[in-house]
C-alpha positions in Angstrom: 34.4 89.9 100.8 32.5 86.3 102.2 28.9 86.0 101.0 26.9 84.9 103.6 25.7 81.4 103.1 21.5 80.7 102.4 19.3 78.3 104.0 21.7 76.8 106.5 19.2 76.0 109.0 15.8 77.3 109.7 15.3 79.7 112.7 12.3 81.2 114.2 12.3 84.5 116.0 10.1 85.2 119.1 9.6 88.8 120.5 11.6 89.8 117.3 11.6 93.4 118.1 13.4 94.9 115.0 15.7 91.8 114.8 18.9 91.8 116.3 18.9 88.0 116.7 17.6 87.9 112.9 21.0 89.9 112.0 22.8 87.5 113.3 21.0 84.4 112.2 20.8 85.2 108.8 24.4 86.1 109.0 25.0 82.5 109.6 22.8 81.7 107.0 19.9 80.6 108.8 16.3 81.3 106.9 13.6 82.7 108.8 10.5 79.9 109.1 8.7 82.4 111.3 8.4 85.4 113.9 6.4 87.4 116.3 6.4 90.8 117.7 3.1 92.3 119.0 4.6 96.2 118.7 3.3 97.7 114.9 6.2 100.0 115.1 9.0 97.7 115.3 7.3 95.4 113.2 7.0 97.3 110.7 11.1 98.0 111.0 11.9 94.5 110.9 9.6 93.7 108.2 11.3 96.7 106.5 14.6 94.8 106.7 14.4 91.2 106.5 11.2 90.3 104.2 8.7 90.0 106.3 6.6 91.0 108.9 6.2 89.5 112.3 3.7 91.3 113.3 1.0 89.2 115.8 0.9 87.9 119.5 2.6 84.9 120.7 -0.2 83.6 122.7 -2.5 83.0 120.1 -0.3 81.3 118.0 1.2 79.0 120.6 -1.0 78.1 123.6 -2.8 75.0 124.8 -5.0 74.9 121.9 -3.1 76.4 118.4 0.1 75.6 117.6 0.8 77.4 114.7 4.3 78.0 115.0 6.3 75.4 112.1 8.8 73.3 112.7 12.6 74.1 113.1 15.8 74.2 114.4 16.7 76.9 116.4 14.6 79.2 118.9 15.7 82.5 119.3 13.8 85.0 121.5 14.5 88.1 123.8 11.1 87.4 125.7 10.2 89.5 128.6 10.9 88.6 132.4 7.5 88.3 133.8 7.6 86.4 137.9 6.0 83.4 137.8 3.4 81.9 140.1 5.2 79.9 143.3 1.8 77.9 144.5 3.4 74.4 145.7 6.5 75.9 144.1 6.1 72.6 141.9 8.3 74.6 139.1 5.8 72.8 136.1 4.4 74.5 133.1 1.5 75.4 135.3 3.6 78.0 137.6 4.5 79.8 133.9 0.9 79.8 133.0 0.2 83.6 132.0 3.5 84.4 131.4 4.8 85.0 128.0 7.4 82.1 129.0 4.3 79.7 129.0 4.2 80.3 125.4 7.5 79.6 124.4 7.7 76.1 126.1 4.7 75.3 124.4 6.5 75.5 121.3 9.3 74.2 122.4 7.3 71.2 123.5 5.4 70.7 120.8 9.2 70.7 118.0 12.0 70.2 120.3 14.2 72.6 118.3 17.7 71.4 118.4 19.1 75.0 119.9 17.4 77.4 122.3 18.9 80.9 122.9 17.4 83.0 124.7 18.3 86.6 126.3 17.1 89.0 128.6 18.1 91.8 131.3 20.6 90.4 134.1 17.9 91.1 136.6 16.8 87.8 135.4 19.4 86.1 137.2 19.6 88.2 140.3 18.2 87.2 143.7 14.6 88.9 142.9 13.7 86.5 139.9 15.8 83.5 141.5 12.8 81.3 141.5 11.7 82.1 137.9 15.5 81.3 137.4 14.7 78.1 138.8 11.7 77.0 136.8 12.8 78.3 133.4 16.2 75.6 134.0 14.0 73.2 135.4 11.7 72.8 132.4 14.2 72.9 129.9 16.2 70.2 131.5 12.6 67.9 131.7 12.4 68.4 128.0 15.4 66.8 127.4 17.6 69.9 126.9 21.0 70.5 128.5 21.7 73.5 129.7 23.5 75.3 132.7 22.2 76.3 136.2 24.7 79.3 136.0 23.4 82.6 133.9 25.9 83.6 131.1 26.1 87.4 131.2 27.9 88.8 128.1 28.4 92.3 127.1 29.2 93.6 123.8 31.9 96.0 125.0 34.0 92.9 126.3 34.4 91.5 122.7 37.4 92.7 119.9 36.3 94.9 117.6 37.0 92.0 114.9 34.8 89.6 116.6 31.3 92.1 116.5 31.9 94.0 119.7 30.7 97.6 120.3 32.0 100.0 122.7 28.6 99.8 124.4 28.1 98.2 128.2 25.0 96.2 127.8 24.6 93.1 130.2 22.6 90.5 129.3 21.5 87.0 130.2 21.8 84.3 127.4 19.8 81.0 128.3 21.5 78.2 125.6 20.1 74.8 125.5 20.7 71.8 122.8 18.1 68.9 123.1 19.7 65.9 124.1 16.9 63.8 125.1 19.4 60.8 125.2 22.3 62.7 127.7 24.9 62.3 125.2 26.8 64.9 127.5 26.7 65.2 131.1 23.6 67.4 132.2 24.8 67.9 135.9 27.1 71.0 136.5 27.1 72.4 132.6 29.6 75.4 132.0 28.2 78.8 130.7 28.8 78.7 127.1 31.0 82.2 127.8 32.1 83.9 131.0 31.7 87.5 131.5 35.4 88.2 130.8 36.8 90.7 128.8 38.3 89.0 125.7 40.7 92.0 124.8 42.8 92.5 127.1 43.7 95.8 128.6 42.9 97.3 125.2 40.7 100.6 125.6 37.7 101.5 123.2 38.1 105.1 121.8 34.2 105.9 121.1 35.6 108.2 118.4 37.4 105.4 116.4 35.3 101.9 117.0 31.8 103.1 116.4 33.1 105.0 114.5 31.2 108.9 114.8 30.5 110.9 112.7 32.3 114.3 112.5 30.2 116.6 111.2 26.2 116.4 112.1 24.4 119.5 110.7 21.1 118.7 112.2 19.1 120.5 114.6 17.2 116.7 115.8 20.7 116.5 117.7 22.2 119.8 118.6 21.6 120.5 122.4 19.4 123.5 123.5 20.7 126.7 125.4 19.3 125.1 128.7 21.4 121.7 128.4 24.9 124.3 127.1 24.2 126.5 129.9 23.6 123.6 132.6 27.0 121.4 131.2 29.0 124.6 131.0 28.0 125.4 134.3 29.0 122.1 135.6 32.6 122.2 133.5 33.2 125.0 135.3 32.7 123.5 138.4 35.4 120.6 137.0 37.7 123.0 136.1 37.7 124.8 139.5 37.5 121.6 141.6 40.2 120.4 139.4 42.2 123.5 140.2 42.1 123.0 143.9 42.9 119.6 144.8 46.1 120.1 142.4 47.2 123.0 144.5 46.9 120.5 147.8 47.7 117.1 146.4 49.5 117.7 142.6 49.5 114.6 140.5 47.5 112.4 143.2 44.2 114.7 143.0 41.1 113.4 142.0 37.7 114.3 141.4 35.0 113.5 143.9 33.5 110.1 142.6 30.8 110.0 144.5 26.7 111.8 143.6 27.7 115.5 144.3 24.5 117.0 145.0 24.1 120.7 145.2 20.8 120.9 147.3 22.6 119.2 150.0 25.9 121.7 150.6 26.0 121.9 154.4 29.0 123.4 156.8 29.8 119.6 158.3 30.1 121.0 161.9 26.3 121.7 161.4 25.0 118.7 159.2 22.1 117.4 160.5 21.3 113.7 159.4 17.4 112.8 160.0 17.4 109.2 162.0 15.7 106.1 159.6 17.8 108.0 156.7 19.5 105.0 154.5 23.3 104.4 155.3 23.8 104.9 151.6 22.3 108.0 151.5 24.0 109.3 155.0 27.6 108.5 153.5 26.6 110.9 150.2 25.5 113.1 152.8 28.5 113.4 154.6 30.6 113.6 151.4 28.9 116.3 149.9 29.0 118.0 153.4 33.0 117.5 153.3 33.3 118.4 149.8 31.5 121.5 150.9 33.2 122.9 153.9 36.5 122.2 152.0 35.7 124.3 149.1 33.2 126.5 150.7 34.5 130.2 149.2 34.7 128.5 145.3 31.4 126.8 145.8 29.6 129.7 146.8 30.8 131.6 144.2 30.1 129.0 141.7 26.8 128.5 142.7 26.0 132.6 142.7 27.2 132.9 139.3 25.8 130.4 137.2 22.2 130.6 139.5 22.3 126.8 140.1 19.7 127.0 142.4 17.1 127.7 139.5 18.4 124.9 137.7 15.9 121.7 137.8 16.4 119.5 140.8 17.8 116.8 138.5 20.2 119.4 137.0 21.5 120.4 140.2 23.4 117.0 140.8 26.4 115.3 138.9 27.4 112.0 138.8 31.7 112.1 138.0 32.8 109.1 136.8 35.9 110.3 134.1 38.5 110.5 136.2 41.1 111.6 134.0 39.2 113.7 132.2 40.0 117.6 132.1 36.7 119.0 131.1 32.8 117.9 131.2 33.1 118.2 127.7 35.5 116.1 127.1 33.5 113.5 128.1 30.2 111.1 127.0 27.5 112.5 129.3 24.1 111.4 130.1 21.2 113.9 131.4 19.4 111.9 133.6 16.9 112.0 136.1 19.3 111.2 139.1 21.5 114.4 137.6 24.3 114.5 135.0 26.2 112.1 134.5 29.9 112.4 133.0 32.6 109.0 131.5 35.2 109.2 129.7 34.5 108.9 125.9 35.7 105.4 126.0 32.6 103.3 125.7 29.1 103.9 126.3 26.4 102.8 128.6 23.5 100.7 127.2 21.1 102.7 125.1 18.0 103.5 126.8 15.1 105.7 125.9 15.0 109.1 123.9 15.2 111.3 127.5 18.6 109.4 128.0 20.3 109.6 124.7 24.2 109.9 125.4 25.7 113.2 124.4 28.9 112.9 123.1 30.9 115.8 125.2 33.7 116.9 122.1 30.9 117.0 119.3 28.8 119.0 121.4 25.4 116.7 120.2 23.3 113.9 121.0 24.4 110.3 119.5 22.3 109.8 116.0 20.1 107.2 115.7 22.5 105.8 113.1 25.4 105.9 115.6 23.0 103.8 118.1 21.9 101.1 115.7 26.1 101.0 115.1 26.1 100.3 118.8 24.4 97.4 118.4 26.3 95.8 115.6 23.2 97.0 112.7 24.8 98.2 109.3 24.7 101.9 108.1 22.2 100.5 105.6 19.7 99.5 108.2 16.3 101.0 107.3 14.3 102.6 109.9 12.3 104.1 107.6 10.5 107.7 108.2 9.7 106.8 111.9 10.2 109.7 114.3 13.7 109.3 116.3 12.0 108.5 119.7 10.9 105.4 118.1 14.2 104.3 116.9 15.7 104.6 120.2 13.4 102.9 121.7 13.4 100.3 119.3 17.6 99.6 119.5 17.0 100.4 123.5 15.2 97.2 123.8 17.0 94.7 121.4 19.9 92.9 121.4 23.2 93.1 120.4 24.4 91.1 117.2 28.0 90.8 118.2 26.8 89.5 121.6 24.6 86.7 120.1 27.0 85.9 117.6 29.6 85.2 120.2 27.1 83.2 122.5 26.3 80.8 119.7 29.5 80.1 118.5 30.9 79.4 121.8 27.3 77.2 123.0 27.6 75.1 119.7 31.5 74.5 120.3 30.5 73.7 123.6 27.4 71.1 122.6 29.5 70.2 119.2 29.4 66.3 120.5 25.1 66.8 120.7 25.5 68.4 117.6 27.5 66.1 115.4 24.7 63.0 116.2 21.7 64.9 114.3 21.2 65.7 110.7 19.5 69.4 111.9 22.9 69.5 114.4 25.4 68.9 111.6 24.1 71.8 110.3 24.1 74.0 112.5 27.7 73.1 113.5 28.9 73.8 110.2 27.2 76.9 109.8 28.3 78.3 113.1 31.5 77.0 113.8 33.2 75.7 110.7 31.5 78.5 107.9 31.1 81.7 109.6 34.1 83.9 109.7 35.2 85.3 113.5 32.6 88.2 113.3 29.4 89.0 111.6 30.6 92.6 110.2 31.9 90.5 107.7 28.2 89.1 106.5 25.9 91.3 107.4 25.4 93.8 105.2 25.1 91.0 102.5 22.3 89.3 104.6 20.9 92.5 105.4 20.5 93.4 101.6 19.0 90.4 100.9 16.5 90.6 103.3 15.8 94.3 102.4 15.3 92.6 98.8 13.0 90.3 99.7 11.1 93.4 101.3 11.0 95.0 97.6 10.3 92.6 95.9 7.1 91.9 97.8 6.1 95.4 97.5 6.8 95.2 93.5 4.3 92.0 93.5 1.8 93.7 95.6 1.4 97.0 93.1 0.8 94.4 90.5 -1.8 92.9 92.2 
């Protein structure tokens, strides 16, 4: 097995959370000069697992006055999307002011690291935040950086299994800038360092094999109660008899309604009554449902008398199908969520969210284990959340990033900037330890890095007892 390489380059880590970019970066061999995360919790996680604790808030160690962030080479952060002000729409520091983004330009002003990456939701980049878009490009480029006007928007689930990717949909936005205060490259019309593109193909993910699961869970954190069994059951039966009837009229071309069935909303469609100013979006589910109903009319009724669906909660009473192909509910990887159940096939999952959302893996009959979620986001086995309640784990891998995802993004942004790179001591390195040192994908580290970070940890405990 590799050992992962020490002291490459020096990284610090802003909005740490538990430390996905820090898995990664240390994976390339980077050393940790500093980070920040204002949440105790997932402080307390990261400082569990690489060393040391980031625990503080970035605007009072990086503001107009303090600067007490040291020097280095690359900035990582997975800061918070926060609009900006648009008085004059001047796009200057001034218009950040307030935001958490004012804070990390402040310390990218005052050390010009050589590489920026930063992440965040895709909303980001969508047509609401377009001016904070704007100013966030803007002020990177007047520092001297190069970077591109487009969003990168990368997923796990798009990358080989050998690479770091994770059968996990998880869109996000990488911002990644090299400082090249001397245009050594072109800074008009800059490629995305990756393009959202799947890189394997037609190749399926099989949740069963690539996370891998685990087969036998005898805990009762994860089992499902007799409400959720009696709600999916009731549900699969609907599947099975839906499935039933449209085989009888079509055979092999029958499908599954794809669209929100809602059972609330059954109506005969001779006598549907649509309420004018209704959304067109919610007319057209409307009408479906109404057609689904009058087609099926003498099985839904008896469906609905038989399982008592009416007493089921109102967000129980809907189902979002989207497994076409699948026989049975429970074949599936469903979600319990507030806009009703929601069933796909067991082929990848959607991006973790909190606790209330947990994906419940259909043939296993449970919840996914906190274990199986840090998986999802390329952590190791070994990963220590230490005796924090479950909630807080989710929460915690709900809001970081993916290490397969960031390892991709900064392999393919220093290949792209590799001319920048090659004309700086602090660029050298980083080239070498990205591109030319670090095998295709960080499985193959990691769990080295992690352990020495998680060393690092006992150590400091060891010294402190002796103090």
């Amino acid at each position: 097995m590799p050992t992962a390489p020490t002291s490459a380059f020096a990284y610090i880590d802003l909005f740490a959370g538990i430390g996905g970019f820090a898995a990664a970066l240390e994976s390339f061999g980077g050393t940790g000069v500093y980070s920040v995360e204002i949440d105790e919790a997932a402080a307390a996680v990261y400082e569990r697992n690489w060393g040391h604790s980031p625990l503080g808030d970035i605007t009072k160690v990086a503001n107009d006055e303090v600067m007490a962030v040291p020097a280095h080479d690359i900035l990582a952060a997975g800061f918070p999307c926060q609009p900006f002000s648009k008085s004059g729409a001047q796009r200057g520091m001034d218009e950040t002011r307030g935001t958490l983004f004012f804070n990390i330009m402040k310390i990218i002003e005052a050390h010009h690291p050589t590489v920026v990456i930063l992440e965040n939701v895709r909303n980001l980049a969508g047509p609401r935040h377009r001016h904070e878009w704007e100013v966030i490009i803007d002020l990177l480029r007047a520092e001297g950086y190069r970077v591109s006007e487009a969003p990168a928007v990368f997923s796990p689930h798009l990358l080989p299994l050998e690479r770091g990717g994770r059968p996990q949909v998880r869109e996000r936005v990488f911002i990644t800038a090299t400082y090249d205060p001397d245009h050594i490259l072109d800074h008009d019309d800059v490629p995305v360092p990756v393009k959202h593109l799947s890189e394997r193909g037609d190749e399926e993910w099989d949740l069963t094999q690539d996370l891998p699961l685990a087969t036998e869970v005898d805990d009762p954190r994860y089992a499902l109660s007799a409400d959720e069994i009696k709600w999916i059951d009731a549900w699969d039966d609907f599947v099975q008899r839906i499935w039933e009837a449209e085989r009888e009229k079509h055979g092999d071309a029958a499908k599954l309604p794809g669209f929100p069935i809602w059972f609330d909303e059954w109506a005969d469609l001779d006598t549907l009554k649509i309420d004018v100013g209704v959304p067109a979006w919610k007319a057209n589910f409307l009408r479906k449902n109404a057609e689904l109903y009058t087609r099926h009319k003498d099985i839904l009724d008896a469906w609905g008398t038989r399982h008592r669906v009416h007493e089921f909660p109102p967000s129980r009473r809907k189902l979002e199908w989207q497994a076409q192909g699948a026989a049975s509910l429970w074949d599936c990887a469903l979600q319990l969520r507030p806009s009703g159940i929601r069933a796909k096939r067991m082929t990848h999952l959607p991006a973790l969210v909190a606790i209330t959302q947990t994906p419940i893996l259909g043939p296993l009959r449970r919840r996914l284990t906190p274990q199986e979620a840090a998986g999802l986001q390329g952590l190791p086995a070994k990963f220590d959340f230490g005796t924090q309640r479950d909630a807080q784990t989710y929460k915690q891998l709900g809001n970081g990033v993916s290490v397969g995802a960031v390892w991709h993004v900064l392999k393919a942004h220093v290949e792209r900037d590799a001319a920048i790179l090659e004309t700086t001591e602090a660029g050298r390195t980083i080239l070498k330890a990205v591109r030319d040192d670090a095998p295709k994908t960080p499985d193959e580290v990691l769990p080295i890095a992690l352990a020495r970070g998680q060393q690092r940890y006992a150590d400091r405990n060891a010294e402190t007892r002796l103090l």
